[in-house]
C-alpha positions as a Python dict, from the first residue, in 0.01 Angstrom:
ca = {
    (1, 'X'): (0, 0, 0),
    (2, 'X'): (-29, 333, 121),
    (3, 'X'): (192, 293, 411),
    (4, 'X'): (446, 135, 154),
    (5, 'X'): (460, 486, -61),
    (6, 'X'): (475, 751, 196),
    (7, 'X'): (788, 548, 343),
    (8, 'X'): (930, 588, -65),
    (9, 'X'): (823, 935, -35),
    (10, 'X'): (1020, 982, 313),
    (11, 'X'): (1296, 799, 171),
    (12, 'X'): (1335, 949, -144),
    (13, 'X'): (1301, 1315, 25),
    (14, 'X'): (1605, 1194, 243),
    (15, 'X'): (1822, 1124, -38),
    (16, 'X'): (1704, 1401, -275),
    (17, 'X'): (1503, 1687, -113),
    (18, 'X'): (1340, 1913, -373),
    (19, 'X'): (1532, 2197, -455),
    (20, 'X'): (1242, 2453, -429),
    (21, 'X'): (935, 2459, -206),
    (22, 'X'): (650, 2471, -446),
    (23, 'X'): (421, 2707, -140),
    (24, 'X'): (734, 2920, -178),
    (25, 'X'): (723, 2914, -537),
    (26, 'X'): (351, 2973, -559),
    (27, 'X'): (388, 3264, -336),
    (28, 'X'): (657, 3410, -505),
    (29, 'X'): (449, 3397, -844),
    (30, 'X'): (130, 3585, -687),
    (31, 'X'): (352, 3834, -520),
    (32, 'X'): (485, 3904, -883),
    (33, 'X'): (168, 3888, -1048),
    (34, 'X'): (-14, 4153, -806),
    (35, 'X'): (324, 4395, -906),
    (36, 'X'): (257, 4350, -1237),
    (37, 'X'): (-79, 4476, -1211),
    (38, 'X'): (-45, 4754, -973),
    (39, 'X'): (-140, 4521, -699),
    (40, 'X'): (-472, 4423, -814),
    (41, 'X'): (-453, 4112, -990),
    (42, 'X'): (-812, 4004, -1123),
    (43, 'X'): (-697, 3688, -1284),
    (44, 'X'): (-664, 3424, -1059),
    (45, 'X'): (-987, 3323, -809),
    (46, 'X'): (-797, 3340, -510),
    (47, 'X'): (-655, 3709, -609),
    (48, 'X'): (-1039, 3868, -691),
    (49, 'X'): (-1140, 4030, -403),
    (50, 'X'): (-1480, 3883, -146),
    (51, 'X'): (-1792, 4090, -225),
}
């Protein structure tokens, strides 16, 4: 069964590829958010910085 829905996945990506690539999205949003707050952004775990 799994073999029979990554082929639908591969097909359906053929016929109608996404129109944005959500790690492209995602990055877009964090660069955003750490302008927004002066590049420090303290809301999001993977934006706090490693002590």
């Amino acid at each position: 069964m799994d073999t029979l829905n990554r082929e639908l996945h591969d097909l359906i990506a053929e016929v109608a590829p996404p129109l944005i690539d959500l790690e492209q999205l995602e990055r877009l949003v964090n660069e955003d958010d750490l302008l927004q707050f002066d590049g420090e952004c303290l809301i999001h775990d993977g934006c706090r910085p490693i002590k």
